[in-house]
N, C-alpha and C positions, 0 to 999 in steps of 0.2 A: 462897389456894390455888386457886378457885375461874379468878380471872383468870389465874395459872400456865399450867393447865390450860386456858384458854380460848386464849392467844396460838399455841400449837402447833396446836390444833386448827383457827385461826383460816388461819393460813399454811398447811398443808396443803390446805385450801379455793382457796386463791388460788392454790396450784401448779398443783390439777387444772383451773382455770378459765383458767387460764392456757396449760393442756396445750390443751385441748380448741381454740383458738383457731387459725384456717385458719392455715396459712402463707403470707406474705408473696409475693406473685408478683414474682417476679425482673424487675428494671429490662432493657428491650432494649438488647443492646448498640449501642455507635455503630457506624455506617457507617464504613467501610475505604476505602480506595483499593486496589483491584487492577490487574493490571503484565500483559503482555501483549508480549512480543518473539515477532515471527515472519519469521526471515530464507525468502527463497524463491529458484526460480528462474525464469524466466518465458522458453520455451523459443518466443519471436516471433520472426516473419519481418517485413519490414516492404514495403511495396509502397506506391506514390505518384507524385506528382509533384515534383519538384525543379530547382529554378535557384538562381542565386548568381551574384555576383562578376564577373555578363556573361556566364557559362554560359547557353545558349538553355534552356529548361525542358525535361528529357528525365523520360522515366517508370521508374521504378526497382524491380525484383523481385529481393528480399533475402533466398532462403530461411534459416531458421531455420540451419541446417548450415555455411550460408557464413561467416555472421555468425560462426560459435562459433569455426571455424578462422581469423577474422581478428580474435578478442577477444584485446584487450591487458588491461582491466582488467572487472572486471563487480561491481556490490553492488548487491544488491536487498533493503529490509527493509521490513514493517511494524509499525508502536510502535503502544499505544492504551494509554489511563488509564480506570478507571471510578471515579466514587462515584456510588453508586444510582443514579440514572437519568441521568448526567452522564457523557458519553465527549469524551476528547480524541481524536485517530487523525491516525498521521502514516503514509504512504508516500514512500518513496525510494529513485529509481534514478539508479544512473551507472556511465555504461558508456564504454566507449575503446575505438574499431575502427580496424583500418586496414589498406589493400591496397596492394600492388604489384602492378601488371601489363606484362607485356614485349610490344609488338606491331609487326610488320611490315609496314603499308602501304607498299604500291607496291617495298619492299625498303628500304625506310627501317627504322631502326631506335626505337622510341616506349618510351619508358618513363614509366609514370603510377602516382602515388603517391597515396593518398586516404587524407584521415584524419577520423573524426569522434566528437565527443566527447557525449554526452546525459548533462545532468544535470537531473532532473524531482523535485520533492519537494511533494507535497500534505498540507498542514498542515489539519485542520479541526475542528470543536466540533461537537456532537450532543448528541438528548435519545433516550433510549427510550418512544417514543408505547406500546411493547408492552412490559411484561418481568414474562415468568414464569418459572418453573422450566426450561420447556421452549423458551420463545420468547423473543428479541429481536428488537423490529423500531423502528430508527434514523433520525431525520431529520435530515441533516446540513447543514453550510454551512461555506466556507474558500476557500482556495483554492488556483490550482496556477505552480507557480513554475518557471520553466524556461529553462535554457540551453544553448543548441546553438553548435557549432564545425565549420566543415568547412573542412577545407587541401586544397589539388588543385596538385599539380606536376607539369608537363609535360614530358618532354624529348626533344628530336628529334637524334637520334642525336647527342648529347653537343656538340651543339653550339651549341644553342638549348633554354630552359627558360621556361617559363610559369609563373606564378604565379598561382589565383584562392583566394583565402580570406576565409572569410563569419563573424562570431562575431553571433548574436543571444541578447537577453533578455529576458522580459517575463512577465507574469503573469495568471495569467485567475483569474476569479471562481469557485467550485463551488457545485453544489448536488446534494445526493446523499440517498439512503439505502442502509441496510446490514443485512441480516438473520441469523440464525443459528437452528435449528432444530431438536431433539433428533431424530432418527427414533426412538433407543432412549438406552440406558442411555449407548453408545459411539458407536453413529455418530450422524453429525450432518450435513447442508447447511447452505452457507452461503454468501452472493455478495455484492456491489454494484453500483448503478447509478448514474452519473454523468455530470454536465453540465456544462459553462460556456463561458465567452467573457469578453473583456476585451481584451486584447494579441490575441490569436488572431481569426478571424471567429467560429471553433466549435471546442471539445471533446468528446470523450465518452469515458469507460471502464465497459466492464462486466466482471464476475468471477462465477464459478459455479464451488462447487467441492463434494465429499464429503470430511468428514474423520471420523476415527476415535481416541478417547481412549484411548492407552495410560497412563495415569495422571490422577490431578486433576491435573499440572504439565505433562505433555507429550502435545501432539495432534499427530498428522498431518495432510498434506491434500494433494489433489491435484487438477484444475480446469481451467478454458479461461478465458483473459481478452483481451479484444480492447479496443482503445483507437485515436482517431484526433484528429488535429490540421489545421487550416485555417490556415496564418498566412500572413500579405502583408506585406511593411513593404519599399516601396525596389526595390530587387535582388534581394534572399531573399526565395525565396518556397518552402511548403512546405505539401502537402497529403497526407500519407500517414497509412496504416494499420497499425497493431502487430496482430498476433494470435497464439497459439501456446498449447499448452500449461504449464500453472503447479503446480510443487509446491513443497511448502514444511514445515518444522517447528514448532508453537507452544511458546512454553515462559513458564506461569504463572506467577507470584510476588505 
C-alpha cells in the first residue's frame, strides 16, 4: 500500500521539477539569400571626345533630350544577391541611338545617318566591412564589360555614299564600394564609387541617391550618377563623359 501511494506521489514530484525547468532557447535560424531587382532610368547626357573608322577626332555634346528623341531601344537594371555579409551585384545597360541629318553645303544636298549601340554590364562580388540595422557599407571587386558600335553613312546628294563603321570590345577590371543608410524608419541614402582599367586606360562611376520605403518589398529612389570612359585601341578611339539624373524602383524578394 505504502509503495502505491509512494509512485503517485513520486511522479507528481518529477512533474513540478520538471515544470520549473528554464525553457529551451530556440536554435537561430539559418541565413537566407535575399533578391534585389532594381530597373531604373539614367537620364545622361554624354560629352567627349570621339574618332573611328578614319573620322579625324571631333568633340561631341549629347544632351540628355537629344539622346531620348533619337532612342530606338534603352534597358537599364540593377540585380544583387545577399547571404549575410556576402553580395553579388550586377548592373546593366543597353541602349540603341540613332540620327539622321539633312544638310546643305555650298547647295549640295548631304544626308548623314549615325547609329550607335552601348552595351555595358558590371558583374561583381562584395563583402559588408559594415552591417547593421541601419548601415551597409560594401567592398567590392569585378569587373566591367562593354561593347560599343557606331555605323556613319554619308551621302552627297544621292550620288555618292560613305561608309565609316567601328564595333569594339573589351573589359576592364573594377574596384568599388557601395553603401546604404537608414536616415529614419523610410528614408534612406545610398550611392557607389567606382574604378578600373584593363581594355580602357581609365574608368569611373559614381551614384548618389535618396530613396524612400513604401513597403518591406518596394523602395523608390531617385539620384545623380556620372560615369566616364578613356579607351584607345587602332582607330577608335573614345574619351567621354555620362552624367544625368537617375530614378529608379527596388523591388525585394
Amino acid at each position: 500500500m505504502l509503495a502505491a501511494l509512494a509512485l503517485p506521489g513520486a511522479a507528481s514530484a518529477a512533474d513540478i521539477e520538471l515544470d520549473n525547468q528554464p525553457p529551451a532557447l530556440a536554435a537561430p535560424g539559418p541565413e537566407r539569400w535575399q533578391f534585389t531587382i532594381a530597373p531604373y532610368v539614367w537620364a545622361a547626357g554624354a560629352s567627349g571626345d570621339l574618332s573611328y573608322g578614319g573620322i579625324p577626332l571631333v568633340h561631341v555634346e549629347a544632351p540628355f533630350s537629344h539622346l531620348l528623341d533619337n532612342l530606338n531601344f534603352g534597358g537599364m537594371l540593377v540585380g544583387e544577391a545577399r547571404y549575410d555579409r556576402f553580395v553579388l551585384f550586377s548592373d546593366l545597360i543597353d541602349l540603341n541611338v540613332s540620327s539622321d541629318y539633312s544638310l546643305q553645303p555650298m547647295g549640295v544636298a548631304v544626308g548623314l545617318d549615325v547609329g550607335l549601340n552601348l552595351f555595358e554590364w558590371t558583374p561583381m562580388v562584395g563583402y559588408s566591412v559594415v552591417k547593421t540595422k541601419d548601415w551597409n557599407f560594401d567592398v567590392m571587386a569585378g569587373a566591367r564589360l562593354w561593347s560599343v558600335d557606331v555605323d556613319t553613312s554619308v551621302n552627297f546628294g544621292n550620288i555618292l555614299n560613305l561608309d565609316a563603321d567601328a564595333h569594339e570590345t573589351w573589359a576592364d577590371a573594377m574596384v568599388g564600394v557601395k553603401s546604404q543608410y537608414a536616415l529614419t524608419d523610410k528614408l534612406f541614402v545610398a550611392g557607389w564609387a567606382m574604378a578600373g582599367a584593363g581594355g580602357s586606360t581609365f574608368t569611373w562611376d559614381l551614384m548618389g541617391s535618396v530613396g524612400y520605403k513604401f513597403s518591406d518589398r518596394i523602395w523608390g529612389m531617385a539620384g545623380y550618377r556620372a560615369q566616364g570612359v578613356d579607351f584607345d585601341s587602332g582607330s577608335f578611339n573614345i574619351d567621354t563623359t555620362m552624367q544625368g539624373p537617375i530614378i529608379g524602383a527596388t523591388f525585394k524578394f
